[in-house]
N, C-alpha and C positions, 0 to 999 in steps of 0.2 A: 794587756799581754799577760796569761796568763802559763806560771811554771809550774811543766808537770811533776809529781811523784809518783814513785812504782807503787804498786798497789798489787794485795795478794790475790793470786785467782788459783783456781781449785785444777787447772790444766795447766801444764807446760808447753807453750804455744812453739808450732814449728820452730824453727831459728830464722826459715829465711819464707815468711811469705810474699807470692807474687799475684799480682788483677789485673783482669780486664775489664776495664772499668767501661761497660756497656748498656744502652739504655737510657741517655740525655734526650735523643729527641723523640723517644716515645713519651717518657715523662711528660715534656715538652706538651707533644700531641694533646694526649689526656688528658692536660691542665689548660687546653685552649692556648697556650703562649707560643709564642716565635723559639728557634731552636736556640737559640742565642740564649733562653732562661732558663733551660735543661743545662746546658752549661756552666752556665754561673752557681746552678745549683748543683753542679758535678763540682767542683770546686771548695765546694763548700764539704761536701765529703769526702774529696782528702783531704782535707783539716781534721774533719774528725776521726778518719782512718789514722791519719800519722799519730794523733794523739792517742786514740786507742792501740796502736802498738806502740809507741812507748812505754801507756802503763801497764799493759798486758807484758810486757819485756821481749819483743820480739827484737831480733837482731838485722836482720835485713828484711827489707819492703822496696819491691819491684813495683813501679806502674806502669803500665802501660798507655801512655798518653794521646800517642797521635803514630798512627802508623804511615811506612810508606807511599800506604794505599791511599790514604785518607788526603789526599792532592787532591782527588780527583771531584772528590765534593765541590759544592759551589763556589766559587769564589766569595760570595761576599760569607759562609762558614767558616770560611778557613782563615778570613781575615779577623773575623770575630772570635773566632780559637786563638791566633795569635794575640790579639789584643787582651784575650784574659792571660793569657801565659803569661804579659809581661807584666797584671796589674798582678800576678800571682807573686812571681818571681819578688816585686817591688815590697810587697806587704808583708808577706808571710816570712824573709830570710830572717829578720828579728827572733822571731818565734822558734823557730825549725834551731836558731843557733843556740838560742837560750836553752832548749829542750836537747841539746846533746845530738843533733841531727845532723847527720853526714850527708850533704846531697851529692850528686852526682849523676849526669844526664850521658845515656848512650844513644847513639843513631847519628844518619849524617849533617853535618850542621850547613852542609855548603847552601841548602835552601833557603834556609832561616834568615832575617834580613839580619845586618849588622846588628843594630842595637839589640834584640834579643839574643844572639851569640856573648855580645859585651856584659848581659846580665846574667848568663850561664856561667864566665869565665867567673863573676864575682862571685857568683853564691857560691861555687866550689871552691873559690878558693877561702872565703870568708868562714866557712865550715868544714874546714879537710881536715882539724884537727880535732870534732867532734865522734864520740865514738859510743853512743850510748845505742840510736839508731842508723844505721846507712841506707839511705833511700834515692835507689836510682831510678829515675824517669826515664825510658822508653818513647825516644823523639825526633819523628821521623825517621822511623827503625820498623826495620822488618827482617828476621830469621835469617828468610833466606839469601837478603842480601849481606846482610853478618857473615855466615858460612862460605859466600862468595867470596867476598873481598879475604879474610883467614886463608882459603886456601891460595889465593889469589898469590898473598902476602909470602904464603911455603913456599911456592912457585917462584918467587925471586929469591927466595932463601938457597934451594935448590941450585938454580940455575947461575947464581953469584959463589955456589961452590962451598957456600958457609954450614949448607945443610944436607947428611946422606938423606936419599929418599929410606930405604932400607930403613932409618932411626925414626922416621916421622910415625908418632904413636898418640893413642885419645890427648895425650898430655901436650904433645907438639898443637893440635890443634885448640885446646883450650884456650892453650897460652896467646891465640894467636884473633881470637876473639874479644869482643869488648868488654864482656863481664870478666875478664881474669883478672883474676882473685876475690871474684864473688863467689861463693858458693853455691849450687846448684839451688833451685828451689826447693822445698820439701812440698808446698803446696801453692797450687793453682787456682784462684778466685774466678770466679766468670760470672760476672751480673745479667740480670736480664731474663736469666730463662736459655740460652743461645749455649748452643754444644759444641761450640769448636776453636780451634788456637788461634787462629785468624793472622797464621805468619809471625807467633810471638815464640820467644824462646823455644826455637824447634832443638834446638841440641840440649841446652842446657836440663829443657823438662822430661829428659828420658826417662826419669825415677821418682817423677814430681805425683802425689796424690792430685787429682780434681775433683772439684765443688764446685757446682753448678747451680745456681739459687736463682730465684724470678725475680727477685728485687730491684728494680729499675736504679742504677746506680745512685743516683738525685736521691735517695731512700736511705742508702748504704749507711749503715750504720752500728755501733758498738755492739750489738745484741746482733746483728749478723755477723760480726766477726767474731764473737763470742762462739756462735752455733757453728761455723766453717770449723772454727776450731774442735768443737766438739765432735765434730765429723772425720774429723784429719787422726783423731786418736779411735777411731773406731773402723779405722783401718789397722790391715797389716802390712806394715811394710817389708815385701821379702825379698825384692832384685833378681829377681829371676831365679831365687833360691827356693827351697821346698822346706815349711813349717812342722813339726813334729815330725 
């Protein structure tokens, strides 16, 4: 087990970056293996992503893990997804706690069998007092069911009389979503080559920069997160405002 140090780098890295981490089973393909070892090898770089934002100093790291959608794959895939989830969960909380890492898992959990919920509840709680990085996982989460249920949630607010509709403003619905008191992204990761959100943080990324890179996640690595960044400051960021 090894503990990270900050380390000085020549860029000030967003505060909150977020990935979609895509491209296991092409990897996979390409390498002749079964998809099952594009994953174990997607695994392997979030280890190295969480460590590289630590010492790049980044403040939040979003991933995007397993989407809504992602049911619909085979079964014996999604059995093998779960199964790394939990050898993940089991191995890595040492590390992630030692390294100052705040976990925290959004999406619905009612699919998830028991025991992988019992080792979600641990790692959060075993790490709620670290604060160096916050890295929340994206699992069994999708946007548009976020936004659903938030409003859903106004709608009994409303209709219990606790809440005027007239007040309900961007900040009523924030608050009413799973990342509150995350702060928005500043930047979007997307491996693979693949141009699009795929149901991920559709509210939160209204102001987020995106990178798009071909690197097949299994790949992802320090000198890609070095370059995304290099990327993210050669934008302008202007909110819908006008530069000079």
């Amino acid at each position: 087990m090894t503990t990270l140090a900050p380390q000085t780098v020549a860029l000030q890295p967003p505060a909150h970056i977020a990935i979609i981490m895509d491209g296991n089973g092409r990897w996979a393909a390409g390498h002749g293996l079964p998809r099952v070892a594009g994953h174990q090898r997607g695994a392997e770089a979030v280890r190295r992503t969480v460590r590289g934002c630590v010492e790049l100093g980044v403040e939040y790291l979003t991933l995007y893990a397993f989407s809504s959608e992602n049911w619909k794959r085979p079964a014996n895939e999604v059995s093998d997804l779960m199964s790394l989830l939990r050898l993940y969960l089991r191995r890595e909380l040492r590390e992630l706690s030692s390294n100052g890492v705040r976990l925290h898992v959004i999406g619905e959990r009612d699919r998830l069998d028991d025991d992988i919920k019992k080792l979600i509840v641990e790692a959060e709680e075993t790490t709620r007092h670290n604060d160096r990085l916050h890295m929340t996982v994206a699992l069994n989460y999708g946007g548009r069911r976020e936004i659903t249920a938030a409003v859903r949630h106004i709608a009994h607010e409303v209709a219990a009389g606790r809440l005027d509709p007239e007040q309900i403003s961007e900040e009523t619905i924030e608050d009413s979503l799973a990342t509150v008191g995350i702060p928005d992204p500043d930047m979007i990761i997307r491996t693979s080559g693949e141009r699009r959100l795929s149901n991920f943080l559709l509210w939160q990324s209204a102001y987020a920069e995106f990178v798009f890179i071909p690197t097949l996640w299994p790949d992802f690595g320090r000198e890609d997160l070095e370059a995304a960044i290099e990327e993210f400051h050669r934008r302008e960021r202007r909110y819908g405002g006008r530069v000079g």
